[in-house]
PQR file of N, CA, C, O and H, with PARSE charges and radii, in Angstrom:
ATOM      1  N   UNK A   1       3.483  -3.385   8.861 -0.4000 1.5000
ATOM      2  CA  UNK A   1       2.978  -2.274   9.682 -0.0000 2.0000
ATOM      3  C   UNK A   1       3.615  -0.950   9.260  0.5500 1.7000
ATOM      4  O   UNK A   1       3.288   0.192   9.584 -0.5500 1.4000
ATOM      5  N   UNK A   2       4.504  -1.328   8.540 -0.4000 1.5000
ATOM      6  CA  UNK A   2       5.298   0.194   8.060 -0.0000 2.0000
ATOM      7  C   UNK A   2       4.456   0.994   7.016  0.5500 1.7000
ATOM      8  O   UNK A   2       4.736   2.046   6.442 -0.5500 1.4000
ATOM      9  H   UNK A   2       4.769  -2.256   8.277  0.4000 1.0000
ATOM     10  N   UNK A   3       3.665   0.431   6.955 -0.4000 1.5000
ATOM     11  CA  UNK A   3       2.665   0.902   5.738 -0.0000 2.0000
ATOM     12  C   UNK A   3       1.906   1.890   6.596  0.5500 1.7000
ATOM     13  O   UNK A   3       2.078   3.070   6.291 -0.5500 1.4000
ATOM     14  H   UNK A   3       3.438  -0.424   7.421  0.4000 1.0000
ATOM     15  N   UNK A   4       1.334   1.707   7.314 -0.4000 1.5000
ATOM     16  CA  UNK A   4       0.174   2.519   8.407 -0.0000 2.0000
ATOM     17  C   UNK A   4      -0.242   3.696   8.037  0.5500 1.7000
ATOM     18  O   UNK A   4      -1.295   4.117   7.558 -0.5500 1.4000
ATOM     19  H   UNK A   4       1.194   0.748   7.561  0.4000 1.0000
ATOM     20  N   UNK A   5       1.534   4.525   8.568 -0.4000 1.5000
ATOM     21  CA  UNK A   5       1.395   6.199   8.272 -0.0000 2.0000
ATOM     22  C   UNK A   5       0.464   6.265   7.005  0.5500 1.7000
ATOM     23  O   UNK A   5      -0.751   6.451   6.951 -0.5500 1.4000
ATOM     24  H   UNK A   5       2.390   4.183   8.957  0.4000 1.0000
ATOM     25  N   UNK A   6       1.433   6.046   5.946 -0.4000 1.5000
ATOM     26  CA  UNK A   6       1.315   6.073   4.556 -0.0000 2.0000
ATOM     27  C   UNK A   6      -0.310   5.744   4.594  0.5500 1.7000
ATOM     28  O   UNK A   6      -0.854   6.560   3.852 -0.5500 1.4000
ATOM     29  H   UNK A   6       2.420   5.894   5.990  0.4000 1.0000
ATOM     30  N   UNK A   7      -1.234   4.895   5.154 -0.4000 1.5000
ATOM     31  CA  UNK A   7      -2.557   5.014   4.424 -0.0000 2.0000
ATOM     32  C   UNK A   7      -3.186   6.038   5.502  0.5500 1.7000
ATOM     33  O   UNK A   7      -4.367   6.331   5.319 -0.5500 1.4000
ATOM     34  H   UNK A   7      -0.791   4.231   5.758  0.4000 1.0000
ATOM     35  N   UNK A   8      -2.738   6.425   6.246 -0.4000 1.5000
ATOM     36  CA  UNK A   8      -3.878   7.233   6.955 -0.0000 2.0000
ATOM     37  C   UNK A   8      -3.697   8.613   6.087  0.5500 1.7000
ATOM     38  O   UNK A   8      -4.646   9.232   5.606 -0.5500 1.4000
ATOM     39  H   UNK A   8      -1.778   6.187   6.394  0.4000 1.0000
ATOM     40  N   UNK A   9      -2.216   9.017   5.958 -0.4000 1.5000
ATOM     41  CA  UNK A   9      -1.847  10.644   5.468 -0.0000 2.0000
ATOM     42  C   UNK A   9      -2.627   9.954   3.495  0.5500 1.7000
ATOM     43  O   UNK A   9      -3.481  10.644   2.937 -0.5500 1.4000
ATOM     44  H   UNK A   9      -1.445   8.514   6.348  0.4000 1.0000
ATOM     45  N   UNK A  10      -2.269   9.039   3.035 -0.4000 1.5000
ATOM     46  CA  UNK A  10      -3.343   8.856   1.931 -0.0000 2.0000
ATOM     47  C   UNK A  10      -4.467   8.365   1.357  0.5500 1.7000
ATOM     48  O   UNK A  10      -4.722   7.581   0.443 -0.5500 1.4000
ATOM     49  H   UNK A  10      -1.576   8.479   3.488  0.4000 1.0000
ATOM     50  N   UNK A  11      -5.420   9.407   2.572 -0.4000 1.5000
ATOM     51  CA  UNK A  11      -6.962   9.069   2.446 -0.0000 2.0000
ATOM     52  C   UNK A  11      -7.840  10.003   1.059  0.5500 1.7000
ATOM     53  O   UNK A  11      -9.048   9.945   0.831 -0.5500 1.4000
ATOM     54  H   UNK A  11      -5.212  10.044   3.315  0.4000 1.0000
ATOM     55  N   UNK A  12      -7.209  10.502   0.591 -0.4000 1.5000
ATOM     56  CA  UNK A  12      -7.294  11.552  -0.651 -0.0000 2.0000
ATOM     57  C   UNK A  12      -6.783   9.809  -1.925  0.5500 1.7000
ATOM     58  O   UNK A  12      -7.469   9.002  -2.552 -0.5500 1.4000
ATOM     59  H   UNK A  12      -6.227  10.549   0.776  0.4000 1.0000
ATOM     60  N   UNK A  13      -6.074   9.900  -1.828 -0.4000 1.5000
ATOM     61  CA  UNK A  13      -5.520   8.923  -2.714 -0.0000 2.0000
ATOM     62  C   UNK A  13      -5.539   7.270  -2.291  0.5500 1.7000
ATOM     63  O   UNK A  13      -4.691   6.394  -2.458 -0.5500 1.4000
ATOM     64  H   UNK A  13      -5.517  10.555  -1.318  0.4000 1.0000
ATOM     65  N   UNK A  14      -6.710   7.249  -1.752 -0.4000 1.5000
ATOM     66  CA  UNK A  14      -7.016   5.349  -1.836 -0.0000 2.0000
ATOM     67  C   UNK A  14      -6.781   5.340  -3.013  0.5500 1.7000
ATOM     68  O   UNK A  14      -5.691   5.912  -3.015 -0.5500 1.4000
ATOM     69  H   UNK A  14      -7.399   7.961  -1.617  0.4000 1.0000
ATOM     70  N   UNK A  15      -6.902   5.213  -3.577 -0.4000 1.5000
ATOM     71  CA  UNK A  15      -7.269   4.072  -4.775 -0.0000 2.0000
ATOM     72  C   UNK A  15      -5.838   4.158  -5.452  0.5500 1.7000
ATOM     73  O   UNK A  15      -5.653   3.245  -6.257 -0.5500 1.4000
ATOM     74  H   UNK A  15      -7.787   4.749  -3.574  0.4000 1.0000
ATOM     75  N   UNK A  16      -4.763   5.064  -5.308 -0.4000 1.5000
ATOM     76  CA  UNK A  16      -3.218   4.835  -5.424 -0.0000 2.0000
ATOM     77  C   UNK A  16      -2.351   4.195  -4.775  0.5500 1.7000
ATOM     78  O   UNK A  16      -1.366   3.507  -5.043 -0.5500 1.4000
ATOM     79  H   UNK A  16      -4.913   5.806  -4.655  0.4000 1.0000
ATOM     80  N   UNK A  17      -3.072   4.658  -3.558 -0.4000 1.5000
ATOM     81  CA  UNK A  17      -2.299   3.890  -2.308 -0.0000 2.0000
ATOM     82  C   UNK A  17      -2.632   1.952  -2.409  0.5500 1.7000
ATOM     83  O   UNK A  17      -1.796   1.060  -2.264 -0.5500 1.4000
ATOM     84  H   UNK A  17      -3.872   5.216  -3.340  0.4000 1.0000
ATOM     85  N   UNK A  18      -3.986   1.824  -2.672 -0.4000 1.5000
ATOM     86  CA  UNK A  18      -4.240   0.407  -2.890 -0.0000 2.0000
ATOM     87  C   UNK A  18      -3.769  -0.466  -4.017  0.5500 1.7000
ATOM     88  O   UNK A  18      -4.061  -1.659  -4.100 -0.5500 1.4000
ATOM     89  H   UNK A  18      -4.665   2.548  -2.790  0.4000 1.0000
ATOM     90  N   UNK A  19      -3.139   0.086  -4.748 -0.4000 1.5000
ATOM     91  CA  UNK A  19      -2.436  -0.201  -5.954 -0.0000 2.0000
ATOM     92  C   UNK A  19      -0.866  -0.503  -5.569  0.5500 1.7000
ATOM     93  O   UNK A  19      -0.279  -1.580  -5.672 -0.5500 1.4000
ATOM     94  H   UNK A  19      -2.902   1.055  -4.681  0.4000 1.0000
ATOM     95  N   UNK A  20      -0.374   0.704  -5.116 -0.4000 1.5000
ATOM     96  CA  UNK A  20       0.914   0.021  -4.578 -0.0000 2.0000
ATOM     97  C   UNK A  20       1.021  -0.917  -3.497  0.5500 1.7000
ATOM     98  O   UNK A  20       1.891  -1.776  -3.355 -0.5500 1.4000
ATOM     99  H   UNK A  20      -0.850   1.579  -5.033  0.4000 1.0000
ATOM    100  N   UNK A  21      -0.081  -0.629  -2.651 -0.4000 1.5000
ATOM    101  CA  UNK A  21      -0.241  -2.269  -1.426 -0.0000 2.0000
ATOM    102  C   UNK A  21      -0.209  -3.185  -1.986  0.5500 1.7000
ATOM    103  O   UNK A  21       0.691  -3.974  -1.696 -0.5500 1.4000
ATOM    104  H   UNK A  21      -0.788   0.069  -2.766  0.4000 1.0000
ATOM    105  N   UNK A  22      -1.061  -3.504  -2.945 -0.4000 1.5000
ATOM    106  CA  UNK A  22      -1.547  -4.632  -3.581 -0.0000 2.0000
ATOM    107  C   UNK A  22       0.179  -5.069  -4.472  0.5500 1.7000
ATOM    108  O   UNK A  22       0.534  -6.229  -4.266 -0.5500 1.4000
ATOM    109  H   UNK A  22      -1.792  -2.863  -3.180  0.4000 1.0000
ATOM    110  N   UNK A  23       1.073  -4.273  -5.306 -0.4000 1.5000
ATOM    111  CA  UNK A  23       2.209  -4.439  -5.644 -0.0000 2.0000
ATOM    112  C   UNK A  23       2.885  -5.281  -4.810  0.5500 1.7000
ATOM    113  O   UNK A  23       3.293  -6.428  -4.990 -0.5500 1.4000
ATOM    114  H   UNK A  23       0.785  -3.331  -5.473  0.4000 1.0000
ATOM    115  N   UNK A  24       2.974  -4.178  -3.401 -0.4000 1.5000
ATOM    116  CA  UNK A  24       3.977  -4.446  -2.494 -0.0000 2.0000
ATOM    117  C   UNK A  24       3.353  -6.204  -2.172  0.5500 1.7000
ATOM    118  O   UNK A  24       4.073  -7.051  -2.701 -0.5500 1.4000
ATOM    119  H   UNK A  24       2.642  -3.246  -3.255  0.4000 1.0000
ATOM    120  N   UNK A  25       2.644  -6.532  -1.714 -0.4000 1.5000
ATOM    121  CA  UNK A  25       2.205  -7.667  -1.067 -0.0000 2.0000
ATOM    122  C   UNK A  25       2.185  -8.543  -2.435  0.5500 1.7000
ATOM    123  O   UNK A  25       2.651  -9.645  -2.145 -0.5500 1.4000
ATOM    124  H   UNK A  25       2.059  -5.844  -1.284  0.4000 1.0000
ATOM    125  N   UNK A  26       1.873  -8.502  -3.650 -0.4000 1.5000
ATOM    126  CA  UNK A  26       2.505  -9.796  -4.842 -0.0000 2.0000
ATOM    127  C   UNK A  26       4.183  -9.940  -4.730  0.5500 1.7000
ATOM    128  O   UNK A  26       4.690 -11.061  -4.691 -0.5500 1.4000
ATOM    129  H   UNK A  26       1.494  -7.607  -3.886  0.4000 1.0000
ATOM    130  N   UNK A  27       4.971  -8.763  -4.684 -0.4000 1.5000
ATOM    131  CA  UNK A  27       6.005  -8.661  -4.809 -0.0000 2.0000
ATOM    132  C   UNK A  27       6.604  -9.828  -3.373  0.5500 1.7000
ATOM    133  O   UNK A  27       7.444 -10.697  -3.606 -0.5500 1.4000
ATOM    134  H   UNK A  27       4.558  -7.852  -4.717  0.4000 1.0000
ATOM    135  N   UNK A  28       6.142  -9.677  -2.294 -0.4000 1.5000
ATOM    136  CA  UNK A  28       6.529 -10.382  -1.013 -0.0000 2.0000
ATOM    137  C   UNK A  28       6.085 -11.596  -1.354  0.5500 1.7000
ATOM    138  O   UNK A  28       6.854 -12.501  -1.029 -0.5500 1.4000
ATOM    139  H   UNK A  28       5.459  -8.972  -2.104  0.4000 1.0000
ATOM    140  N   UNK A  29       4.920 -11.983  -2.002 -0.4000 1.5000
ATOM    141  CA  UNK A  29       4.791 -13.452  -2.093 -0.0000 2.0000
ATOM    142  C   UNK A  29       5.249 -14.218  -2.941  0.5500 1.7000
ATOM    143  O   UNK A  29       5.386 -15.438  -2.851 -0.5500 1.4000
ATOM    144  H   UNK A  29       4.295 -11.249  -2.266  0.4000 1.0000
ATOM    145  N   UNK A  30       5.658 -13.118  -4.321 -0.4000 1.5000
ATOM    146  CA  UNK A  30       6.886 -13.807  -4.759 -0.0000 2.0000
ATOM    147  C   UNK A  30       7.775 -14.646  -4.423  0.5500 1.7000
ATOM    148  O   UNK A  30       8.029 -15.815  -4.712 -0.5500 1.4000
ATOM    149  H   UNK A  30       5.547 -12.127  -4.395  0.4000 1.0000
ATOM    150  N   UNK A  31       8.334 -13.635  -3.576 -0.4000 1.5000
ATOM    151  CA  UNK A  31       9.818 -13.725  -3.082 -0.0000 2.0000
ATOM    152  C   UNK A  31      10.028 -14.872  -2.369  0.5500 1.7000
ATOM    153  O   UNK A  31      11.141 -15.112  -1.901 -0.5500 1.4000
ATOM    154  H   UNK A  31       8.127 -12.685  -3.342  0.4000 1.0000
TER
END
């Protein structure tokens, strides 16, 4: 949920922002 802010203030930059989600969430299922 800590993510939230971060996609609403980067609605200009989907497609950056979905790139590092997508990071962040391989990186956790790594782990």
């Amino acid at each position: 949920m800590r993510d939230a802010p971060f996609l609403l203030i980067g609605e200009g930059t989907s497609e950056i922002q979905k790139s590092i989600i997508s990071k962040r969430l391989l990186d956790e299922y790594r782990m």
